[in-house]
C-alpha positions in Angstrom: 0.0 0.0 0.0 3.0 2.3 1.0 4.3 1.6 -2.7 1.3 2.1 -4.4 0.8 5.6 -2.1 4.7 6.5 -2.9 4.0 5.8 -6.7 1.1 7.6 -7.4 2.9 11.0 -5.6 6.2 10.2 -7.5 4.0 10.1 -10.8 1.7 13.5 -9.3 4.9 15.2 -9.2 6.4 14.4 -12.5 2.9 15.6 -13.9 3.2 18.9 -12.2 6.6 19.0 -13.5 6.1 18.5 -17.2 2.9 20.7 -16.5 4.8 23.7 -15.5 7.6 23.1 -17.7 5.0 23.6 -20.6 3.5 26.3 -18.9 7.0 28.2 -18.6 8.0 27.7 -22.3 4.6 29.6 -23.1 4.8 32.1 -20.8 8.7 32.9 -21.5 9.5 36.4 -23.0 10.6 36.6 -26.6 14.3 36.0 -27.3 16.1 39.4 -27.8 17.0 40.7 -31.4 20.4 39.7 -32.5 23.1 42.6 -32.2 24.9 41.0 -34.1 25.3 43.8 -36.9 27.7 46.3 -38.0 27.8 50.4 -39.6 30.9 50.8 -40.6 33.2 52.5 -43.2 35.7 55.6 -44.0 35.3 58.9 -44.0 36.9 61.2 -46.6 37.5 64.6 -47.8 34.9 65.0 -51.0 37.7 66.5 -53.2 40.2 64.7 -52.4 39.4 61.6 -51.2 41.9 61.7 -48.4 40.8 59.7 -45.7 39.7 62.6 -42.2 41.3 61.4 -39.1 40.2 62.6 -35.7 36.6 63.1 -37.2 33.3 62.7 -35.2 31.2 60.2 -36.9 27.9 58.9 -34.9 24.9 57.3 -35.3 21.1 57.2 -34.0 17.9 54.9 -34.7 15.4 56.9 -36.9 13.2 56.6 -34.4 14.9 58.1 -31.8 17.3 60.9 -33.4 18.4 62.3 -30.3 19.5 58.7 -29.1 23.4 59.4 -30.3 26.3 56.7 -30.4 29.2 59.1 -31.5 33.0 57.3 -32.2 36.1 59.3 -33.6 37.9 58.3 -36.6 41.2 56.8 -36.7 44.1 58.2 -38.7 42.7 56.2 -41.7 39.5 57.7 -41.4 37.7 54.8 -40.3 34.8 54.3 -38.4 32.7 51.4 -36.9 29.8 51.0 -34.8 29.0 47.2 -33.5 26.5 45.1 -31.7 23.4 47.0 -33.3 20.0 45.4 -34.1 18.3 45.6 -37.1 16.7 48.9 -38.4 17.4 52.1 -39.7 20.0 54.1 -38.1 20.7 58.5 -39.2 24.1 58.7 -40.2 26.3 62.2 -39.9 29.5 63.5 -39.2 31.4 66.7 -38.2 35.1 67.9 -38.4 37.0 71.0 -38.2 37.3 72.8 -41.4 34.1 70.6 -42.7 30.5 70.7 -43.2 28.1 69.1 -40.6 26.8 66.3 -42.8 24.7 63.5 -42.9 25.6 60.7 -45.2 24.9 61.4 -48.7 23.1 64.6 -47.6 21.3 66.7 -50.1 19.7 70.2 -48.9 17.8 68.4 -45.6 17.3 65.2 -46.8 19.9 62.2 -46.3 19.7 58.2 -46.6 19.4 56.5 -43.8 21.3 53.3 -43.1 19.5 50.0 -43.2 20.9 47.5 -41.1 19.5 43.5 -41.3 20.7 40.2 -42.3 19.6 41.0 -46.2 21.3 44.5 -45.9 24.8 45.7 -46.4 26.0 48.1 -43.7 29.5 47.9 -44.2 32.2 49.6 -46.2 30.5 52.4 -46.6 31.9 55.8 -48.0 31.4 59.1 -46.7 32.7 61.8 -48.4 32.4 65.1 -46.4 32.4 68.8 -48.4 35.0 70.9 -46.6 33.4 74.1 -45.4 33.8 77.4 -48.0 34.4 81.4 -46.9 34.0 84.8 -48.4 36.6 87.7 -46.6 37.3 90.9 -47.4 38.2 94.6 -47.1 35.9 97.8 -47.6 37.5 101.0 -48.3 36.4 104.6 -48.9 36.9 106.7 -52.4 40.7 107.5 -50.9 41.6 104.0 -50.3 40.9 104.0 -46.6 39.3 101.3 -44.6 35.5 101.9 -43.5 35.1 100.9 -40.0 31.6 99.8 -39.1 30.0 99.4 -42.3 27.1 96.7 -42.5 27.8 93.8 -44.5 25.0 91.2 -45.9 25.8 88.1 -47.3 22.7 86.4 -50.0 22.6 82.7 -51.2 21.1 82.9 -55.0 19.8 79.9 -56.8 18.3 77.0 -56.4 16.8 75.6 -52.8 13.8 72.9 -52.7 13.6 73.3 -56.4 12.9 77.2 -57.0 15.2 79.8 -57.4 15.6 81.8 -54.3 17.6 84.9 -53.2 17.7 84.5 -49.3 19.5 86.4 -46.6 22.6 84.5 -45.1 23.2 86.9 -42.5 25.3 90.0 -41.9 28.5 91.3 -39.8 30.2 94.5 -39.2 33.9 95.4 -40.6 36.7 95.5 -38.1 38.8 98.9 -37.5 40.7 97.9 -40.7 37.9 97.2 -43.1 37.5 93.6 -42.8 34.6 90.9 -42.8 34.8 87.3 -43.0 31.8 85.0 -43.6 33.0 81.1 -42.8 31.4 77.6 -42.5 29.7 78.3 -45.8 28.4 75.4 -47.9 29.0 75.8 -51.8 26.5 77.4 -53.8 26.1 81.1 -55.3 26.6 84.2 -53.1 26.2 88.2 -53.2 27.9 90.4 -51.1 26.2 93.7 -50.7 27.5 96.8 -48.3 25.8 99.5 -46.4 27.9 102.2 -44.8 28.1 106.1 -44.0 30.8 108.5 -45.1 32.9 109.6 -41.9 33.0 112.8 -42.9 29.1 113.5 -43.8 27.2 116.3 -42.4 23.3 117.1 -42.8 22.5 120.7 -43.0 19.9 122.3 -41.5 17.1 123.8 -43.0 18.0 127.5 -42.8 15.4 129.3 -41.1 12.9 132.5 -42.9 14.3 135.3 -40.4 17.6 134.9 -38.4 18.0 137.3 -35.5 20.6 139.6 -35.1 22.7 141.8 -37.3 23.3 140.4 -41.1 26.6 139.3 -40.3 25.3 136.6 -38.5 23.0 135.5 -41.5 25.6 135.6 -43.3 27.8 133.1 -41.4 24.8 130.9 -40.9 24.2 130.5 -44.6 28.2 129.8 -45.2 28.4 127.2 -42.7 24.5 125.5 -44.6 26.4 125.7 -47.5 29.7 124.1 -46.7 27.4 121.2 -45.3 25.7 121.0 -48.3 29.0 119.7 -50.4 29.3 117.5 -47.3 26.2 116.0 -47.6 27.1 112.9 -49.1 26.2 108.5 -49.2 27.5 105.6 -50.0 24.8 103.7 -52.1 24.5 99.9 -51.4 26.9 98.5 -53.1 27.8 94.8 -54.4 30.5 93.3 -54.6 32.0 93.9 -58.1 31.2 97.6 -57.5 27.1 97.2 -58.4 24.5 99.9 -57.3 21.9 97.6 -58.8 21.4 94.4 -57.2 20.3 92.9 -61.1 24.1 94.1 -62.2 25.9 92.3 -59.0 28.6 89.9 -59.7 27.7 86.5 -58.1 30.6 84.9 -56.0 30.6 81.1 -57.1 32.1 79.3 -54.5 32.6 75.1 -54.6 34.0 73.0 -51.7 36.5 73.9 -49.9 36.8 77.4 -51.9 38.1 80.3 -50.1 37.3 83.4 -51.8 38.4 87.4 -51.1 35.7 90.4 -52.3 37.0 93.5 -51.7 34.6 96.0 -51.9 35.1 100.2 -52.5 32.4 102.8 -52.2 32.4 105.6 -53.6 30.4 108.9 -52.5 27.0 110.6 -53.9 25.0 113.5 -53.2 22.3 112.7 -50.5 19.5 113.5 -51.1 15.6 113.4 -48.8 12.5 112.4 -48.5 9.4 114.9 -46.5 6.6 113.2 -45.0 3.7 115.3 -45.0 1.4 115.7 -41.8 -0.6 113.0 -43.3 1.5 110.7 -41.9 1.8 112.4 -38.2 2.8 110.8 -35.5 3.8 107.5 -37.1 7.3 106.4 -38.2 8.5 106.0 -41.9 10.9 102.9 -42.8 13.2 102.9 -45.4 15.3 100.1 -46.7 16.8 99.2 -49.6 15.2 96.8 -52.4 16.7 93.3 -53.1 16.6 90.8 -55.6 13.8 88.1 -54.5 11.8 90.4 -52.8 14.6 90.7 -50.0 15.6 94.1 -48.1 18.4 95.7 -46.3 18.8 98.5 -43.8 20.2 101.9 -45.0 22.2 104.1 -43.3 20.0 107.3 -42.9 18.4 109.7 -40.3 14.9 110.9 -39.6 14.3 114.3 -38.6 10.9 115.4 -36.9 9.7 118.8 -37.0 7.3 120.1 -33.9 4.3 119.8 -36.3 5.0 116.0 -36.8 6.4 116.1 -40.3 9.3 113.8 -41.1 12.2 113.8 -43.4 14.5 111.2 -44.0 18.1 112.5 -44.8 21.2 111.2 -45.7 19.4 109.1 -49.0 21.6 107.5 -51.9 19.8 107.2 -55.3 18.1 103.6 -55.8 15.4 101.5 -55.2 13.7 101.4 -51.5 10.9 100.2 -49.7 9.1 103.3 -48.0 6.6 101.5 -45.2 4.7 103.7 -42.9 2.5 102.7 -39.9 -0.7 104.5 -40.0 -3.9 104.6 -38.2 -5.6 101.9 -40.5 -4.1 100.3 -43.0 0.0 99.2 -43.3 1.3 101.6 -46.2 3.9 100.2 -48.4 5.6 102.3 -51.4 8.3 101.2 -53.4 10.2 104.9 -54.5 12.7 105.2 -57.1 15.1 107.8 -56.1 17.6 108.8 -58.9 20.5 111.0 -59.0 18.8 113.8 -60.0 17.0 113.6 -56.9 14.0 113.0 -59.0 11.4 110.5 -56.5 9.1 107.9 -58.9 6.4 107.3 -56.2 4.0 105.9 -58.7 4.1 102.3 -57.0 2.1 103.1 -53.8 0.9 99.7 -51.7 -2.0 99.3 -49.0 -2.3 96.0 -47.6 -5.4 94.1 -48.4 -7.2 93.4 -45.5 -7.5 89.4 -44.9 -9.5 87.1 -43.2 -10.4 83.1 -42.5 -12.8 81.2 -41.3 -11.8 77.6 -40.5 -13.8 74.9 -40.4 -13.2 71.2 -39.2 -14.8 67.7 -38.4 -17.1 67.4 -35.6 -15.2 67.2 -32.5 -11.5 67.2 -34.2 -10.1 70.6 -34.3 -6.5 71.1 -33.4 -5.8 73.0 -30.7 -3.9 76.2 -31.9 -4.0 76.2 -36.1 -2.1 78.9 -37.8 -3.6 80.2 -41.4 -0.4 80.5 -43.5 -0.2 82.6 -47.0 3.2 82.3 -48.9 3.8 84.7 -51.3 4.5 82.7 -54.6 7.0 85.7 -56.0 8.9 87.6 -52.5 8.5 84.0 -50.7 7.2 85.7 -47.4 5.1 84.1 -45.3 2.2 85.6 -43.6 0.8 83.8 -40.8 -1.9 84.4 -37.9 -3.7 81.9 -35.4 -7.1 80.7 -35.3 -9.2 82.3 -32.4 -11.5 80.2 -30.2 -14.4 81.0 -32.8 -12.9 79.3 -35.8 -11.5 83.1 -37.6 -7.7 84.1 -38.2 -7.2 87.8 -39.2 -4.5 89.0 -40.7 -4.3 92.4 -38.6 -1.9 94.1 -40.9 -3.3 92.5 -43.9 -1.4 91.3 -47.3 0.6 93.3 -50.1 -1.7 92.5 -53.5 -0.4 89.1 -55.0 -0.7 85.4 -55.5 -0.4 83.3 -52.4 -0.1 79.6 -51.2 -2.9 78.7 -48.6 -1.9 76.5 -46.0 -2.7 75.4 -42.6 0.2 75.2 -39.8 0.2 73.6 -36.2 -2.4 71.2 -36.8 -0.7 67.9 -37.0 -2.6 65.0 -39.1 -5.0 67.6 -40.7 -5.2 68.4 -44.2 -6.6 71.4 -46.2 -9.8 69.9 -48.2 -11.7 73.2 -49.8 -11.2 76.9 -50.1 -13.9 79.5 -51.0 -12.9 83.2 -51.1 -14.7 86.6 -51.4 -12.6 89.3 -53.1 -10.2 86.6 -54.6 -9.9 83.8 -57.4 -8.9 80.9 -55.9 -6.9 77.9 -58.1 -6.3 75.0 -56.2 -4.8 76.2 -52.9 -3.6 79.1 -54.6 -5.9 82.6 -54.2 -4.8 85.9 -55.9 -5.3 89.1 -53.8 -5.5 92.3 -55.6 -5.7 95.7 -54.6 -8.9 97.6 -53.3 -10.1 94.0 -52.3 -11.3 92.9 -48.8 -10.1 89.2 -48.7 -12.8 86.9 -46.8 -11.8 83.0 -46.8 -13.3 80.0 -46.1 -11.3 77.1 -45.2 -12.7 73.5 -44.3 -10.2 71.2 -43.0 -10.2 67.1 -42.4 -8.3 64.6 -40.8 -7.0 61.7 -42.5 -3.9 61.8 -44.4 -2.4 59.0 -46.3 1.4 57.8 -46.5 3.2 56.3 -49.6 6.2 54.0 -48.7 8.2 51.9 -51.8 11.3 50.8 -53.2 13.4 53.1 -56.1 15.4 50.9 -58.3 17.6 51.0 -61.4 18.2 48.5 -63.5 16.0 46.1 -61.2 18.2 47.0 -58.7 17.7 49.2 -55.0 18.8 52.4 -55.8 20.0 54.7 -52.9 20.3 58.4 -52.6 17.3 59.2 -55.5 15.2 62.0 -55.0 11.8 61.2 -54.5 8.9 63.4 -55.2 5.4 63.3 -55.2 3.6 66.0 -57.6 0.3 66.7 -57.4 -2.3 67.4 -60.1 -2.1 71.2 -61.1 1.0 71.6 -59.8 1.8 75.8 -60.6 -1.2 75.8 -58.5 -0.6 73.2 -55.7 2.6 73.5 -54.3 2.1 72.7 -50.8 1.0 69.7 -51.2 4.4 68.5 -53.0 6.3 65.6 -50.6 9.8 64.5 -51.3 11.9 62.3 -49.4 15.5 60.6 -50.1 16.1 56.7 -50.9 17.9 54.9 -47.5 20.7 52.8 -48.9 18.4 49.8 -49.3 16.2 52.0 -51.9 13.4 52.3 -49.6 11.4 55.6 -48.6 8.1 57.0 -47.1 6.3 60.2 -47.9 3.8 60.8 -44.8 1.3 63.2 -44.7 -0.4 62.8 -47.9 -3.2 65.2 -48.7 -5.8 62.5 -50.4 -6.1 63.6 -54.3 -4.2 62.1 -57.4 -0.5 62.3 -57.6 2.3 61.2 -59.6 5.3 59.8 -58.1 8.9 60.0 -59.6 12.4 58.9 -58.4 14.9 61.6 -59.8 18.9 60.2 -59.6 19.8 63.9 -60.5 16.6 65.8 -59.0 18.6 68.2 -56.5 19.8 70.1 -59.5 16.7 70.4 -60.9 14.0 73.5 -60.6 12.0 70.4 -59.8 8.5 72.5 -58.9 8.3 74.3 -62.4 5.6 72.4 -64.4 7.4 72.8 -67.5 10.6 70.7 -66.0 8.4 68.6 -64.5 7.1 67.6 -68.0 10.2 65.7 -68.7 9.6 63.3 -66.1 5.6 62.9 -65.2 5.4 60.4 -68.0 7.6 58.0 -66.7 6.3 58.5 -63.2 3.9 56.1 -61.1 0.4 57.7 -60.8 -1.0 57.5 -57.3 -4.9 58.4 -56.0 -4.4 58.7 -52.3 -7.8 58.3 -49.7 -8.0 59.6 -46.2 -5.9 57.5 -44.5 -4.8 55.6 -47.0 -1.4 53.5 -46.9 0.7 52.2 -50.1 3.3 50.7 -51.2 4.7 51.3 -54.8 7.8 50.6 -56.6 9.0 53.1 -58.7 12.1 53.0 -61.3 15.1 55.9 -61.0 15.4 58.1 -64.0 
């Protein structure tokens, strides 16, 4: 009996055993991905090909940018990051005397790094642009150095596929002359110079009756007019010696390219403009015209008279931008002031007043949305938050011209209609014009779609294509273009998709290209993949490299 008893709790206990060995086996956590992979390869000068020692080279998962592992280059310029698990890993690098980069970076877009048993991660080359610099040395009409003159530096050309002139920022010359602009990327440059003559003086306006005998008249009106030959400006002027921005010699610079623009100036008469009591007590602006729409601050003074009448003195013939803040609208003149000191004030501009009523799903409106108009010709953005009752107004209003609509600050939201009183409206474009009062109505959606694929040439993963997603009516479209760049394994994603039709193309040579002008994009559509996107719709299309 003992037996049998011992037997059946010998065989009660192997049951429970086997019972939670199963139950262990299911209840065990999955095994760990294998970090068994490798990033690794040799960074290089891009000119030479010389291999960058002591470089910083480092790496983070897509999905968490900001999660950096960062090694340094050895004296052959390689670099090599092990133990990773498969995914896609952000790949850049920095050194002195070189660009910040990512690998195979063009303007913000780079390929990412696919790492996986079916990818290869290793070997890679990363060529790194060394960094480009404009100096030089402003002197007066005697040779002289000018001492605090303003200097701007302008990028002109193309950026995201439209030519552009944009401000690169500004310094001041040294007590010898000198500026230096440095860590500059290649590309096309204008150096333009704003400065005052040492020596200027402003005369006063010489009054009707001057008490006491006429001897002191006398004096008074020698000294006004020894001032007056002493009235002088420097114009703006461009490197090459330019007044006109259209006539300024472009500064080409390629990698690594250090480049020296001196820059003379050479004296005019000054010359004024009065600002009538109509514009009492508000303050005139005046700064000088740009190419693109762009402006710069000139060197003069404003004098007030105890009426409230303004003159602005110290004026070198050219092209300004006269803006006055006045009870109402924003008053904007462009004034061509020649050497005559003849003023064309023929181009007057009064904002147009502009407003928007926005209007989303039931229960699905963003919490702070921005109404954002892009001027399609000066590329300045105009932009003013939606109010608790669905309206954005544009307090200051818009100059006349054609405009991109778009909505900001409203993730996962999309622009569906536009309706507009007091302007014609072409896809998301609208055209203000003057005299008009500007009265929008916006409905918005959730409910965007994302494209994902594969570029290949030849049958094979391409890496480092641009991909671009056009819309239908593109001139009149434009912000609802995507792009994106081709990871090393060819792959890419385009979130975000408005829903409507689209053509997709995968451009080898696309960053050179003025890729939103319809009539380049001609070239290409036909030998794109056409894509109709629905809310929330997700795809996946191949597409071949041209």
């Amino acid at each position: 009996m003992l037996l049998k008893t011992t037997a059946r709790f010998l065989l009660s206990l192997a049951t429970m055993a086997v019972a939670c060995g199963t139950s262990a086996q299911q209840a065990a956590p999955p095994a760990p991905p294998s970090r068994d992979f490798v990033i690794s390869g040799t960074l290089v000068d891009s000119l030479s090909s010389q291999p960058i020692a002591h470089a910083r080279v480092a790496i983070a998962p897509v999905t968490k940018r900001n999660d950096f592992t960062t090694v340094i280059t050895g004296e052959d310029g390689v670099f090599s990051f092990t133990n990773l698990t498969p995914g896609k890993y952000a790949l850049t690098a920095q050194a002195r005397g070189y660009l910040l980069q990512s690998f195979n970076q063009h303007d913000q877009f780079a390929s990412s790094i696919v790492v996986g048993p079916d990818s290869d991660s290793r070997q890679l080359l990363f060529r790194l642009p060394p960094t480009c610099a404009i100096a030089g040395i402003v002197t007066d009409e005697a040779g002289e150095p000018v001492r605090d003159a303003q200097v701007s530096l302008y990028f002109t050309g193309l950026s995201a596929g439209t030519d552009v002139t944009q401000s690169r920022g500004g310094t001041t010359t040294d007590d010898q002359g000198a500026f230096h602009f440095g860590h500059l990327a290649p590309g096309h440059y204008l150096v333009a110079v704003s400065a005052r003559p040492w020596y200027a003086q402003r005369p006063l306006d010489l009054p009707a009756t001057v008490p006491g005998d006429p001897a002191v008249r006398s004096y008074v009106e020698s000294l006004t007019i020894s001032q007056s030959a002493l009235d002088v400006a420097y114009p703006v002027t461009f490197y090459g010696g330019a007044t006109d921005p259209a006539a300024a010699t472009t500064l080409t610079l390629g990698p690594g390219d250090r480049v020296t623009a001196n820059i003379t100036l050479q004296p005019v008469r000054a010359l004024r403009v009065h600002l009538s009591k109509d514009v009492q007590g508000t303050r005139a602006f005046l700064q000088g015209s740009i190419l693109g729409g762009l402006s710069l601050p000139v060197m003069t003074e404003t004098h007030f008279s105890g009426s409230g009448e303004q003159e602005i003195v110290g004026i070198p013939p050219g092209r300004y931008t006269l803006t006055t803040n006045e009870v109402g609208p924003v008053s904007t003149r462009e004034i061509e002031i020649n050497a005559s000191g003849e003023i064309d004030q023929n181009q007057g501009i009064v904002y147009v007043p502009v407003s928007a009523k926005l209007q989303f799903d039931p229960g699905t409106k963003p919490s702070q949305p921005y109404v954002q108009l892009l001027n399609k010709k000066t590329r300045v953005v105009s932009s003013e938050r939606v109010g608790d009752e669905g309206e954005a107004v544009f307090k200051q209003g818009v100059p006349p011209g054609t405009y991109e609509v778009s909505i900001n600050n409203a993730p996962g939201f999309y622009l569906k209609n536009i309706f507009a009183v007091g302007a014609r409206v072409t896809g998301r474009t609208i055209e203000v014009r003057s005299g008009a009062t500007v009265k929008l109505a916006i409905s918005a959606a959730r409910g965007q779609g994302e494209i994902a694929g594969i570029a290949s040439h030849d049958g094979k993963p391409s890496a480092g294509a641009m991909i671009v997603l056009v819309p239908a009516d593109p001139a009149h479209n434009q912000v609802l273009f995507r792009r994106d760049q081709s990871d090393s394994d060819g792959s890419f994603t385009l979130p975000q998709v408005v829903p409507g039709a689209y053509t997709l193309l995968a451009l080898e040579h696309g960053w050179d290209l003025a890729w939103t002008d319809p009539e380049v994009l001609k070239n290409y559509l036909g030998r794109g993949v056409a894509v109709r996107v629905q809310p929330n719709g997700k795809y996946e299309v191949k597409v071949d490299v041209q």
